[in-house]
C-alpha positions as CSV (number, residue, x, y, z in Angstrom):
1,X,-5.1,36.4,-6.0
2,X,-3.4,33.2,-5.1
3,X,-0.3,34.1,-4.0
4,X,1.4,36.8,-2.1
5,X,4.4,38.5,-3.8
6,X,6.4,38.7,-1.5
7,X,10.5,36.9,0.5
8,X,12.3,37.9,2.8
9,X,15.4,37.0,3.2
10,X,16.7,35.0,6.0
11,X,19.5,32.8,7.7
12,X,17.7,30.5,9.3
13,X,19.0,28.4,12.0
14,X,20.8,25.3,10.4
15,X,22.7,22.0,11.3
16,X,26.5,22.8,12.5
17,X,27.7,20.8,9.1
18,X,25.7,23.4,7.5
19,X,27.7,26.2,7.3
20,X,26.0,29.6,6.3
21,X,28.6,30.5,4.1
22,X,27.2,27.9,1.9
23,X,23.5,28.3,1.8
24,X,21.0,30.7,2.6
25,X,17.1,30.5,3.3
26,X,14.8,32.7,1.6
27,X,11.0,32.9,3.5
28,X,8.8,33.5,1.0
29,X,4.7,33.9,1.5
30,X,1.8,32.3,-0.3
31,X,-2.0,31.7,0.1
32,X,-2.6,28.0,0.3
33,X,-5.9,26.2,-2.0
34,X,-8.3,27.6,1.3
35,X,-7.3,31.1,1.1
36,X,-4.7,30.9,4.3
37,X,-1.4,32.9,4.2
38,X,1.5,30.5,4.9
39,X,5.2,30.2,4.4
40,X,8.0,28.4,2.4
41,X,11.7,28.3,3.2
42,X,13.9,27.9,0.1
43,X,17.4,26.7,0.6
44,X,20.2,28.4,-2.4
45,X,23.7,28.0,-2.5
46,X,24.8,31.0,-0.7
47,X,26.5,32.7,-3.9
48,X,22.9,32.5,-5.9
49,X,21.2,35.9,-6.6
50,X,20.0,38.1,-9.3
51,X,23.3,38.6,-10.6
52,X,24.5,35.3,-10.8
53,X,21.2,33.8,-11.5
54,X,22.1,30.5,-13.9
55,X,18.7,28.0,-13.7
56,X,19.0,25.5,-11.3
57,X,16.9,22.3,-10.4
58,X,14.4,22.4,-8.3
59,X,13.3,20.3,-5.1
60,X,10.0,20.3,-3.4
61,X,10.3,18.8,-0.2
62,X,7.1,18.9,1.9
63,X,7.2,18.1,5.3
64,X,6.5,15.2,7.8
65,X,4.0,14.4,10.7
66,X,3.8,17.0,13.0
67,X,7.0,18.2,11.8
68,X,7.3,22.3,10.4
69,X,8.8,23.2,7.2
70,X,11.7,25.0,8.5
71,X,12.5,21.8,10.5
72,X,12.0,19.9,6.9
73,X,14.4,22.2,5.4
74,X,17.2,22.0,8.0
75,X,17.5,17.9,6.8
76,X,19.4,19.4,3.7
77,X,22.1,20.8,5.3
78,X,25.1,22.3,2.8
79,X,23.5,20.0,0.2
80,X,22.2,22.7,-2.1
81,X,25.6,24.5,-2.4
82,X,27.1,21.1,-3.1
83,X,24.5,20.4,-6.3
84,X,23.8,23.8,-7.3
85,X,20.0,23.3,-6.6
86,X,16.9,24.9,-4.6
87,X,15.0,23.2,-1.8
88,X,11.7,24.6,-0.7
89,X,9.6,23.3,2.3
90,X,6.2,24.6,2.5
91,X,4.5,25.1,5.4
92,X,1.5,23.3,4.3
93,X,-2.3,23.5,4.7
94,X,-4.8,20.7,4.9
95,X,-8.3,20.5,4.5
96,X,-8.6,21.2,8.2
97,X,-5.1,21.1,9.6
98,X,-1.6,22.5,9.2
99,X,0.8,19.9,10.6
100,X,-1.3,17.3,9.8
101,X,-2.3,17.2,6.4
102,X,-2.0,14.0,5.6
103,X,-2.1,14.2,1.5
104,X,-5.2,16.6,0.8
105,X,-5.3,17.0,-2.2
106,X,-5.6,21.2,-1.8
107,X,-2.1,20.4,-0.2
108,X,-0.4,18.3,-3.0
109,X,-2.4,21.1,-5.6
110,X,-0.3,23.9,-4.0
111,X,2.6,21.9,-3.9
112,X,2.4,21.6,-7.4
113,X,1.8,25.0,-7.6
114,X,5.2,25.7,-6.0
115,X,7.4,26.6,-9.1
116,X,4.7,29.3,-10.0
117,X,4.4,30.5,-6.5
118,X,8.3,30.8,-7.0
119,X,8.5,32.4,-10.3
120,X,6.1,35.4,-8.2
121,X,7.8,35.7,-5.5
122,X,11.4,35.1,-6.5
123,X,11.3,36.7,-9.7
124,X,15.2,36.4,-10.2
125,X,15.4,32.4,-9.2
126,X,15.5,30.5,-11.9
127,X,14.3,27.2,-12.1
128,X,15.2,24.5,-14.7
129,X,11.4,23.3,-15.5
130,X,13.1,20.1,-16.9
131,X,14.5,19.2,-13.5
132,X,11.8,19.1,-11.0
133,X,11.8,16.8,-8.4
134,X,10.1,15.5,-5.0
135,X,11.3,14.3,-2.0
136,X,9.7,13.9,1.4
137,X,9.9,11.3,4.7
138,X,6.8,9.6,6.0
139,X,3.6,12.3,5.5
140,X,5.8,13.9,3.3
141,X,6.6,10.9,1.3
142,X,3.2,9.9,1.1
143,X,2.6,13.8,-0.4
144,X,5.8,13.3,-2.8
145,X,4.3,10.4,-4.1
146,X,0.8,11.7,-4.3
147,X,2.2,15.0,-6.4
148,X,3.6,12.0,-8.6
149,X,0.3,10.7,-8.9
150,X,-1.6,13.7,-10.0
151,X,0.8,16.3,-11.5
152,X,3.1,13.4,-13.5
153,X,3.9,15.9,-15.9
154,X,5.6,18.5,-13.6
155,X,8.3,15.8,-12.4
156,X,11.6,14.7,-13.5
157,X,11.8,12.4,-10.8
158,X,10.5,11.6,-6.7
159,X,11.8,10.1,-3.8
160,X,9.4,8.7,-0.7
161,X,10.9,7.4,2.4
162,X,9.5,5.7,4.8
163,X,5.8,6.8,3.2
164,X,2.5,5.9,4.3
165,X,0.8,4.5,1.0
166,X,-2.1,3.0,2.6
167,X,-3.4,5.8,4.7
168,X,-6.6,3.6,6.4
169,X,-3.8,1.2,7.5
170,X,-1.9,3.5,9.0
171,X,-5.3,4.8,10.8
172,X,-5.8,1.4,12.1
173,X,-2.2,1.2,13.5
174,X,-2.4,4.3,14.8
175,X,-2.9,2.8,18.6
176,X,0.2,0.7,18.3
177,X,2.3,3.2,18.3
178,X,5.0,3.5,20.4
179,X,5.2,7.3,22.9
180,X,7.5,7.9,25.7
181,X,9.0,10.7,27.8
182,X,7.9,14.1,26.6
183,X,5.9,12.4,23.8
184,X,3.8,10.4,26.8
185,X,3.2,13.6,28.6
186,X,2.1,16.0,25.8
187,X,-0.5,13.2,24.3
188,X,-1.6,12.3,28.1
189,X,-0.8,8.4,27.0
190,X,-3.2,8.8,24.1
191,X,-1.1,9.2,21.2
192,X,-2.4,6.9,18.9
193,X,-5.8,7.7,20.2
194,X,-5.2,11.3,19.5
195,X,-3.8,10.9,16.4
196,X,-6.5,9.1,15.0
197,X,-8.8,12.3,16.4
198,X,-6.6,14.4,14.0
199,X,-6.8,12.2,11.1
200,X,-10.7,11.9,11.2
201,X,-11.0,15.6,12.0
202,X,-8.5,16.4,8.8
203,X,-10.2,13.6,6.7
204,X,-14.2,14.1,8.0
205,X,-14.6,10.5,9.5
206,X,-12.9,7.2,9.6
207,X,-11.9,4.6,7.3
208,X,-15.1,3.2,7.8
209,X,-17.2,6.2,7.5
210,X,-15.1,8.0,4.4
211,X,-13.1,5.0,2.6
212,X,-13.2,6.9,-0.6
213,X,-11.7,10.1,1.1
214,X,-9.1,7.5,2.7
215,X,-8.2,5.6,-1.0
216,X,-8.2,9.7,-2.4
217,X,-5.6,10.3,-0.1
218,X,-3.4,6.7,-0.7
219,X,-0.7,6.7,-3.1
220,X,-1.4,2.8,-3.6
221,X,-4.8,4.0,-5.1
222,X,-2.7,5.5,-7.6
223,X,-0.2,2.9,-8.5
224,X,-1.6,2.4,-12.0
225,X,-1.0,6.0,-12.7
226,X,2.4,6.3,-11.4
227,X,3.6,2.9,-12.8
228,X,2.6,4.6,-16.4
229,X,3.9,7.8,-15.7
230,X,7.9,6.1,-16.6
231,X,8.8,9.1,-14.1
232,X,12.0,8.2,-12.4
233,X,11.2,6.8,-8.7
234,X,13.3,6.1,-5.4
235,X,11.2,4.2,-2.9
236,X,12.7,4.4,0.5
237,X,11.7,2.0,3.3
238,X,12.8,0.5,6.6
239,X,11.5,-3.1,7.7
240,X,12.4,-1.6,11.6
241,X,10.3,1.0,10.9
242,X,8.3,1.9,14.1
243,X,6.0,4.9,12.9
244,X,5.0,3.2,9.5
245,X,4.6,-0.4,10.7
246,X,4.6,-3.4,9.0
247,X,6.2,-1.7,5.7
248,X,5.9,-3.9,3.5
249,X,2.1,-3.7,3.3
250,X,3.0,0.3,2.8
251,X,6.0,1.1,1.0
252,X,6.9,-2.3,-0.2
253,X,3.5,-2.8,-1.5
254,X,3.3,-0.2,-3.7
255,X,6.7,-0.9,-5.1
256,X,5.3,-4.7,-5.9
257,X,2.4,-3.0,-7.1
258,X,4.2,-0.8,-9.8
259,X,6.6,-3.9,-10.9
260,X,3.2,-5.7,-11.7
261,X,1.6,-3.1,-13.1
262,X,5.4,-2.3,-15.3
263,X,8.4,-4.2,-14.7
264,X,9.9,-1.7,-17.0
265,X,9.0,1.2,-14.3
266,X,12.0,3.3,-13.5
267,X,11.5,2.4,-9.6
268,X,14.7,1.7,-7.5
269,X,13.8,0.2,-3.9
270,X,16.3,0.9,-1.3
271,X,15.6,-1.3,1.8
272,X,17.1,-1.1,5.0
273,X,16.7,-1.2,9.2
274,X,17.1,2.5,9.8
275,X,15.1,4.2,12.1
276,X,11.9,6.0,10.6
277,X,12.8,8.4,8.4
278,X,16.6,8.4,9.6
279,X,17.7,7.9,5.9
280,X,16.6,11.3,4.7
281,X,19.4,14.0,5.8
282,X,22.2,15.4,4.5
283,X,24.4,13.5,7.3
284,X,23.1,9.9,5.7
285,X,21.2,8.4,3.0
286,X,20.2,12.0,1.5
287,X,23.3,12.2,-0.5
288,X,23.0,8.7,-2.2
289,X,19.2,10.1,-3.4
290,X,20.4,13.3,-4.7
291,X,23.3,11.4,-6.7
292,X,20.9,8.6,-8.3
293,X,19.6,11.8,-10.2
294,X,22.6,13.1,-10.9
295,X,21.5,16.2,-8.4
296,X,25.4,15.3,-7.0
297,X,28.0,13.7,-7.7
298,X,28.3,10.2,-6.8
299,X,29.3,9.9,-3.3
300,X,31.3,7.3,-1.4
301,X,28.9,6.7,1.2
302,X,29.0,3.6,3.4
303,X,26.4,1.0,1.8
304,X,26.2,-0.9,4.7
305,X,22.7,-2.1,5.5
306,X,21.0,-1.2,2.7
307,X,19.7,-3.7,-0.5
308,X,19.0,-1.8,-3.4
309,X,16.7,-3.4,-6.3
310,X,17.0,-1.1,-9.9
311,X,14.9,-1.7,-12.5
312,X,16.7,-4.0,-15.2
313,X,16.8,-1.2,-17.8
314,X,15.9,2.3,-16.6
315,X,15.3,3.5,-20.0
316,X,12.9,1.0,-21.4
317,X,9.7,2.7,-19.5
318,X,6.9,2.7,-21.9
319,X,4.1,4.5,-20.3
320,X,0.1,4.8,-21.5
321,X,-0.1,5.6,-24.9
């Protein structure tokens, strides 16, 4: 049996503009595509439960680099009580690694399985299967936009920010990365060194030695698919970025990708100097995301900073026949 029926209920630790009144976090337990037992957090609106149990939309939101779920899910803040949505964060598993996953396909597979896995263990949450959506920073961007890619069908919409889209270029900059303080200490000055271990020990080998399992785990591999797929598509990316360098061979390549491949795409680019993956909280840029699919209201939030390019008609998409 793929997943384990079973939540518990819990109030996990959250930001202080997230009051507790508003949300709560449900731990839930699932077997990952390998077999391994591993947790969710779901965020609700704090007044959500069998007895008031209307159906909501639905976000999946996996997790970044080396960052946990619950970590992942403390970005949304009081943002589910404001929208009258779910959030849930998996913990992840990759082909080798937790943390580290990196787009595996087993990992985007059990994303996609997420609304199932819910439906099992949550029995009373209700999702809207019309309004399912993706959002994830940097690994979890790149994972967003790889569920895109192969589970078009499940989505009403995705937002990446600050992805990785060419994952044996990010290999390759690996050593340029920046690491100071504790960071230099815990990697022993090896950081991009070491994380180039991880990714060959995840992926089995190197660009060079597994291109195909590299391009398998690139959402610019997939462009065509996703440009076809007239799903609704925020692409989020900095040009200070310091994690994802150089992003507009990433990010901003596959958004100039997808307007070749369909100008008539529904793909809005948001470009800006943020730090990596600074856009994606409650307390910034989270709020604009949510509201450009109508998952809040629209928000007055400053706009300094940031150039937005929408698509000339958002509902002209014509996808494969």
């Amino acid at each position: 049996m793929l997943v384990l029926a079973a939540a518990v209920v819990a109030l996990a630790a959250v930001p202080s503009h997230a009051s507790t009144k508003q949300i709560r976090v449900v731990t839930i337990h699932y077997r990952a595509h390998n077999g391994v037992a591993r947790k969710a957090y779901v965020v609700l609106p704090a007044w959500y439960d069998a007895a008031d149990d209307p159906p909501i939309p639905l976000i999946i939101s996996p997790h970044g680099r080396g960052v946990d779920a619950l970590a992942n899910a403390r970005l949304w803040g009081a943002l589910p009580a404001r929208g009258a949505f779910a959030v849930v964060s998996p913990e992840g598993e990759g082909r080798k690694l937790k943390l580290y996953s990196w787009g595996s396909p087993g990992q985007v597979d059990d994303l996609a399985r997420m609304p199932r896995i819910l439906r099992v263990t949550l029995p009373w949450l209700h999702v809207d299967r019309s309004r399912i959506y993706a959002f994830g920073g940097s690994m979890g961007g790149q994972e967003a936009l790889l569920l895109l890619a192969r589970h078009p069908h499940l989505l009403a919409g995705a937002a990446a920010f600050d992805a990785v889209t060419d994952l044996a270029r990010q290999y390759r900059d690996f050593p340029q990365l920046g690491c100071k303080g504790a960071c230099a200490k815990a990697f022993h000055g090896r950081f991009g060194r070491r994380l180039q271990e991880l990714a060959r020990t995840e992926i089995g080998g190197s660009p060079t030695s597994r291109p195909a399992a590299f391009a398998e785990r690139s959402p610019l591999t997939y462009a065509a698919t996703i440009a076809q797929s007239c799903v609704p598509l925020q692409l989020w990316w900095s040009m200070k970025d310091k994690i994802v360098l150089d992003q507009s061979q990433q990010t901003g390549a596959l958004y100039s990708r997808l307007d070749e491949l369909n100008p008539d795409a529904p793909v809005t680019a948001f470009i800006g100097t943020w730090r990596h993956s600074a856009e994606m909280r409650a307390s910034t840029r989270l709020p604009t995301a949510l509201a450009a699919f109508g998952l809040l209201p629209p928000v007055a939030h400053p706009r300094t900073g940031l150039h937005e390019i929408v698509p000339p008609d958002p509902t002209g998409c014509a996808g494969a026949p």
